[in-house]
C-alpha positions as CSV (number, residue, x, y, z in Angstrom):
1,X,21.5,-14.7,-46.8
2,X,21.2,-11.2,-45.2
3,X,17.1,-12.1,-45.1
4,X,17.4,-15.5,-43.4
5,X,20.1,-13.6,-40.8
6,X,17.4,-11.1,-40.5
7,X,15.3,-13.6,-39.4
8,X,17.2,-15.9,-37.2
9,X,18.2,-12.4,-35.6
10,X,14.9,-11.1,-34.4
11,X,13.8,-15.2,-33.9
12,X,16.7,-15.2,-31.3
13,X,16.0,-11.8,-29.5
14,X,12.1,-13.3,-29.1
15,X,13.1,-16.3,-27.3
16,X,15.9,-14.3,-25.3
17,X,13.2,-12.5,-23.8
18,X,13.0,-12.8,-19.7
19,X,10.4,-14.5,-18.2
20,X,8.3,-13.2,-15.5
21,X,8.5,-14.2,-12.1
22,X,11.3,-15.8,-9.8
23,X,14.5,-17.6,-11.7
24,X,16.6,-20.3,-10.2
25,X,17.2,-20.3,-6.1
26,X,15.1,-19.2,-4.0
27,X,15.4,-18.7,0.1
28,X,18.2,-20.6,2.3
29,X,21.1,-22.3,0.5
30,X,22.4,-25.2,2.1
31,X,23.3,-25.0,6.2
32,X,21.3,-21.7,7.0
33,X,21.8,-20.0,10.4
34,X,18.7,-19.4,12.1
35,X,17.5,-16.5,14.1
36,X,14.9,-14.8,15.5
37,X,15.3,-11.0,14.0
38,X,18.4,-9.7,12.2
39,X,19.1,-6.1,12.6
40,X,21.6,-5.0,10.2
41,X,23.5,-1.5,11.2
42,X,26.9,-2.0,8.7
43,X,27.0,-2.0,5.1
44,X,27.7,-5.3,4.0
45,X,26.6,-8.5,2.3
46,X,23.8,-10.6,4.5
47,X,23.3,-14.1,3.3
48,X,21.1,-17.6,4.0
49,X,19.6,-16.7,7.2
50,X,16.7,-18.6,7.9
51,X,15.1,-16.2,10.3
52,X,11.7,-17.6,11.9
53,X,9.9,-14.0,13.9
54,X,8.2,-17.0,16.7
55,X,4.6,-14.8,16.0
56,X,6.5,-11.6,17.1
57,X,6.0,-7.9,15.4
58,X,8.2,-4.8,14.5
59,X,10.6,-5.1,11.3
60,X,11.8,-8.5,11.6
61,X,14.7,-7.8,9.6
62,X,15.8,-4.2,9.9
63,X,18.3,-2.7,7.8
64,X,19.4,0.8,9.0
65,X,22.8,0.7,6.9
66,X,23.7,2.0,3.6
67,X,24.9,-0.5,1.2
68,X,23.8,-3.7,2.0
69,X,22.6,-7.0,0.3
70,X,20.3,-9.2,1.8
71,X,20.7,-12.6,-0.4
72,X,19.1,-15.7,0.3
73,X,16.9,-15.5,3.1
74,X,13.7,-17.1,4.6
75,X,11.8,-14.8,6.8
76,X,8.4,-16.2,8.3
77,X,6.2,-16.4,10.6
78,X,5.8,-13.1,11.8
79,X,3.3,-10.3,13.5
80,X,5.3,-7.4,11.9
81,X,7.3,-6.6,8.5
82,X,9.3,-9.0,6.8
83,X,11.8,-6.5,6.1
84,X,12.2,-2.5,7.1
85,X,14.6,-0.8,5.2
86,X,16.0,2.6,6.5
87,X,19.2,2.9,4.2
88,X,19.8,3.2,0.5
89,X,21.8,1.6,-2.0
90,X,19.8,-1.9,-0.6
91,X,19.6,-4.8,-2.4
92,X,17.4,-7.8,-1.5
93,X,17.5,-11.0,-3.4
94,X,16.7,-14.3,-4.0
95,X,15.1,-14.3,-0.5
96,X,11.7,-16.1,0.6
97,X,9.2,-13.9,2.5
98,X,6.0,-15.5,3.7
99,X,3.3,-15.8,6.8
100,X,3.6,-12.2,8.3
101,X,0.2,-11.9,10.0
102,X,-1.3,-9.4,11.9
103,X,-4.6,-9.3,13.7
104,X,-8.0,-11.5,11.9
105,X,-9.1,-11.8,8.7
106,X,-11.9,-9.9,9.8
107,X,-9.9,-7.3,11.0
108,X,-6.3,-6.8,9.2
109,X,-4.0,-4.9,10.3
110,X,-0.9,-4.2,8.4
111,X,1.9,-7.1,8.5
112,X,4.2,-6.0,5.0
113,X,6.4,-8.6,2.7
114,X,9.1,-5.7,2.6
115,X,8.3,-1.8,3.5
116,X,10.4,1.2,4.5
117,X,11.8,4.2,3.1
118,X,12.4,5.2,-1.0
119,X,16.2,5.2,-1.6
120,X,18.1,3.6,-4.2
121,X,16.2,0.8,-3.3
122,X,16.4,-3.2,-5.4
123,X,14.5,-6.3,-4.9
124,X,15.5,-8.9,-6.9
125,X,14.0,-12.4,-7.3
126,X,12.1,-12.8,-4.4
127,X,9.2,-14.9,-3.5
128,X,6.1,-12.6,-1.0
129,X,3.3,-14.1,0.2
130,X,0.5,-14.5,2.9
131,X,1.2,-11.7,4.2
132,X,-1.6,-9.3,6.3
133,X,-1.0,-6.0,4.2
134,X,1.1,-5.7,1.0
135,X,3.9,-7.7,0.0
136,X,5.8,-4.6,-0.8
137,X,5.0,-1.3,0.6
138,X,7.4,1.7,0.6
139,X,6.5,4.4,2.3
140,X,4.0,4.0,4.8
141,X,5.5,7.1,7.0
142,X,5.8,9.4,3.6
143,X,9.1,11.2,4.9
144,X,11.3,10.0,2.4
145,X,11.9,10.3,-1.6
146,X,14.2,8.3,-3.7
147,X,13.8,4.8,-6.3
148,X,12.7,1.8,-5.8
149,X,13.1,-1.3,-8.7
150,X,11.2,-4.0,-8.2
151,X,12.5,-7.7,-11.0
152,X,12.1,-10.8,-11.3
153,X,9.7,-11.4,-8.2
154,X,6.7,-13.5,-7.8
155,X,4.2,-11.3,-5.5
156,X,1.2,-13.3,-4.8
157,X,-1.8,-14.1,-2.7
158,X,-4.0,-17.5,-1.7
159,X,-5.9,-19.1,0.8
160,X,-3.9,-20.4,4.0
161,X,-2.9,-24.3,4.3
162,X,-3.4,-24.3,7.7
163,X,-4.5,-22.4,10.9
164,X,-2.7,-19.4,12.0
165,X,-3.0,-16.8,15.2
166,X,-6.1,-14.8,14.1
167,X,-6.4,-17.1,10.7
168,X,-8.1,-19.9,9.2
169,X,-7.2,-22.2,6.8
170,X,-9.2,-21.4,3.5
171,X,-8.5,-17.6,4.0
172,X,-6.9,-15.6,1.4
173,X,-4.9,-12.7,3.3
174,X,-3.6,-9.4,2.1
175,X,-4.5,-6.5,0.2
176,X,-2.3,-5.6,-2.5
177,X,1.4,-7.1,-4.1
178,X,2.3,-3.6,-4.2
179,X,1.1,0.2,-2.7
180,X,2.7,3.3,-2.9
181,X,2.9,6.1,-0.1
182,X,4.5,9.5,-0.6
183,X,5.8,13.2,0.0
184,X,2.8,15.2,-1.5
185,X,5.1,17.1,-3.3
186,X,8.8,17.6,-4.7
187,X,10.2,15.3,-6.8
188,X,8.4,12.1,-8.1
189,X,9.3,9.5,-6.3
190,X,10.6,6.7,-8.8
191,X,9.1,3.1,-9.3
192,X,10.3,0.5,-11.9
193,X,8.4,-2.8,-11.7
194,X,9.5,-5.2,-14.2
195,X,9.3,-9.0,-15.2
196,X,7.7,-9.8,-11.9
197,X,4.6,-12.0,-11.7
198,X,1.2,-11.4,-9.7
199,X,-1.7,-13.4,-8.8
200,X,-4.1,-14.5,-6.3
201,X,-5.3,-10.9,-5.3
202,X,-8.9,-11.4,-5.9
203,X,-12.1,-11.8,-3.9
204,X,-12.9,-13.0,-1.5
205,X,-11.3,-10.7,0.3
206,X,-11.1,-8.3,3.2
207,X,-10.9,-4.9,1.2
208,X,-12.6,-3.8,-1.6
209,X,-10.9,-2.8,-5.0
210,X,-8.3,-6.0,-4.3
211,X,-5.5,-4.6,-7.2
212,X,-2.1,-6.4,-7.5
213,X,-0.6,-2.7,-8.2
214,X,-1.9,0.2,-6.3
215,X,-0.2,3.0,-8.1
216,X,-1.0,6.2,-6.2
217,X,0.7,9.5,-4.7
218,X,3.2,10.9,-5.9
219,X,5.4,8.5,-7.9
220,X,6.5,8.3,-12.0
221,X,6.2,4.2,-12.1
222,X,7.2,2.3,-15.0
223,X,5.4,-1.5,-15.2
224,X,7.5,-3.4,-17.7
225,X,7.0,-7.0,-19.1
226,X,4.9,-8.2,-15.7
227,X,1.9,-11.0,-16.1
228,X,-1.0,-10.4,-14.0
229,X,-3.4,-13.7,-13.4
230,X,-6.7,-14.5,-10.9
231,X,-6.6,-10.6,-9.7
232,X,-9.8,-8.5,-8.7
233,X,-7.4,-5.4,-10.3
234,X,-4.2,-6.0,-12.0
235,X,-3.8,-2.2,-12.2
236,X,-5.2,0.6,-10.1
237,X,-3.9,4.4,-11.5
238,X,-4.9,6.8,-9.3
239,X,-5.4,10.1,-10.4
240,X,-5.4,13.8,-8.5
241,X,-6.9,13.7,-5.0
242,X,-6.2,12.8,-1.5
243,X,-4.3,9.4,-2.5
244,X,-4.2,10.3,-6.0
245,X,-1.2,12.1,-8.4
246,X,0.3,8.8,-10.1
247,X,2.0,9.0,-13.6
248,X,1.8,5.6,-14.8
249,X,3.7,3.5,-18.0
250,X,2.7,0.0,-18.4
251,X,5.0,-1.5,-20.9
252,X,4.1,-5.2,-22.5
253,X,2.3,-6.6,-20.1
254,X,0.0,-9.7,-20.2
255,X,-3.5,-10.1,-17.8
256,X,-5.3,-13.0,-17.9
257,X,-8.5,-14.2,-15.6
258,X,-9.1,-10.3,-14.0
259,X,-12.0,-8.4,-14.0
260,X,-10.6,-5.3,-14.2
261,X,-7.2,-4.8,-16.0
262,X,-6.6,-1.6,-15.8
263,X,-9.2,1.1,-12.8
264,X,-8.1,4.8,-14.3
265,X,-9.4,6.9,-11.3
266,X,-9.9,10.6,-10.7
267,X,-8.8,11.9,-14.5
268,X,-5.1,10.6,-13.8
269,X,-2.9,13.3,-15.8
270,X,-0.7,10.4,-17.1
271,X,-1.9,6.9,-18.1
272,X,0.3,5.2,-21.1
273,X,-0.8,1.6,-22.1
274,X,1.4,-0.2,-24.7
275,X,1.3,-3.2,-26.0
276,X,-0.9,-4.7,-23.5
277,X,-1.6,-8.3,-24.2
278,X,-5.1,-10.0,-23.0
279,X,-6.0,-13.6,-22.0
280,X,-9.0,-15.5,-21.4
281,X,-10.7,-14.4,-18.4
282,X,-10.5,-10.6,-18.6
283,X,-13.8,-9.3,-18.0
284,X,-12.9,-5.6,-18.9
285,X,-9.6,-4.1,-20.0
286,X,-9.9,-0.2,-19.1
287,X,-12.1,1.0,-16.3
288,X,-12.6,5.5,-15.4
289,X,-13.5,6.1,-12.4
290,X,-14.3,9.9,-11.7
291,X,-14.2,11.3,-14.8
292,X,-13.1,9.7,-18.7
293,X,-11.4,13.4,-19.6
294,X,-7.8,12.3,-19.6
295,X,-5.5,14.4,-21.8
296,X,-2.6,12.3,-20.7
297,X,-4.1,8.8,-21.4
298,X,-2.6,7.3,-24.3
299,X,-3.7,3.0,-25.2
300,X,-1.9,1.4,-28.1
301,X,-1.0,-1.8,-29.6
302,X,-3.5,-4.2,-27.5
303,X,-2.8,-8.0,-28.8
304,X,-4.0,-11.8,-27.9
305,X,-1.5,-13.2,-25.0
306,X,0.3,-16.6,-25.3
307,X,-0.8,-19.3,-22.9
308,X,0.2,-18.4,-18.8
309,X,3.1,-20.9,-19.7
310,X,5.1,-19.0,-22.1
311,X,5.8,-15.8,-20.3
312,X,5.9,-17.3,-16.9
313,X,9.3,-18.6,-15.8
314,X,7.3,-21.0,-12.2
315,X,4.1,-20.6,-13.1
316,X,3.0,-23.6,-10.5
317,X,5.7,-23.1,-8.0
């Protein structure tokens, strides 16, 4: 008896696992109010907006207040930032952020999914994409230090359906799901990226070294249960140097169809890979890039990954 408990216990904990990616609603509920930019200057809880930017720039939803939720949002078609966030304790979930485009595909020029300032910062089950720069990006001015958790969110790339100002249809926008800018020094600036699901950042493309996560500066990240797929890099660790100083964890995560899993650059002085789980596709699992002496570089428990299907809560939404 106590071995078949056993059994059904750890059976039960395997299938009560969380899925990557977005879960349930997503965007506008029913009867949204549309606008054209939302600035949000009390603390409070925000909720289906369906706010269309008409091509124009600068934070299309700004949130300058300190506890706030943004919940259930659609915020397109845009020149600028999806959202800016200047206050901490924000939340933002179960919102739909897509078409921010600035300048040609030739020539990008930064249009981010959500961007700002390092606080006690949460986005929760949201859906970024098409987007000219990242679909998260916190903080481009590096005057700020806090956390920033990141669940639950499909951040993702692919070629446009249609037309847009400065765009063709056919091309695949953006640079990474997610890039870090910080203080040089101080405290670490804390990331926590967990369950979430990224794909689509491959060539062609208009930068080179495409990576879903672009891990650099100073920041202690943690990368926990995410599934990479169709990425140039699913992980670029950057090491000491003038964008470099990341401590990285990556956590059970599955990569499939990559050819890079993991770019260690510039003898990063803390790389920890566990239980890293490949798929078909991978061309090469660890890449070093300015030097292979890493002290801090630990790699243990690599295993075959289960099909896309299994770990992936919309894999085709």
């Amino acid at each position: 008896m106590k071995i078949i408990l056993a059994l059904s216990l750890t059976l039960s904990l395997a299938d009560a696992a969380p899925l990557a990616g977005t879960i349930g609603k997503i965007g506008t509920l029913e009867n949204p109010q549309l606008v054209h930019r939302l600035e949000i200057t009390k603390p409070g809880v925000y909720e289906n907006f369906r706010v269309d930017a008409q091509g124009k720039g600068g934070n299309i939803v700004k949130i300058t207040a300190d506890d706030v939720t943004l919940r259930n949002c659609e915020i397109f078609n845009g020149g600028g930032n999806g959202v800016g966030v200047f206050g901490t304790r924000v939340v933002i979930e179960n919102c739909r952020i897509h078409h921010l485009l600035n300048g040609t595909f030739e020539a990008q020029n930064d249009a981010h999914g959500i961007t700002g300032r390092w606080g006690d910062v949460t986005i929760r089950n949201c859906d970024i994409s098409h987007i000219s720069g990242d679909c998260v990006q916190f903080d481009p001015d590096r005057k700020s230090r806090g956390s920033l958790t990141i669940e639950h969110c499909r951040l993702w790339a692919g070629p446009l359906e249609a037309d847009a100002p400065g765009f063709k249809a056919g091309q695949n926008p953006g640079e990474n799901a997610f890039d870090s800018k910080t203080m040089p020094a101080g405290e670490r600036c804390k990331l926590v990226i967990r369950h979430c699901y990224m794909h689509g950042w491959s060539q062609p493309s208009q930068i080179q070294n495409r990576a879903a996560l672009n891990l650099k500066e100073h920041i202690d990240a943690e990368i926990v249960q995410c599934v990479f797929d169709d990425n140039e890099i699913a992980i670029r660790a950057r090491g000491p140097g003038g964008r470099g100083n990341a401590h990285v964890a990556i956590k059970d995560c599955a990569i499939y169809n990559t050819q890079v899993a993991v770019r260690a650059e510039d003898k990063i002085e803390q790389l920890k890979i566990s239980g890293m789980a490949y798929g078909p596709g991978v061309n090469s699992r660890v890449e070093f890039h300015g030097g292979k002496e890493l002290p801090g570089f630990e790699n243990n428990g690599e295993h075959e990954a289960p099909p896309l299907n299994a770990l992936v809560a919309n894999p085709k939404s």
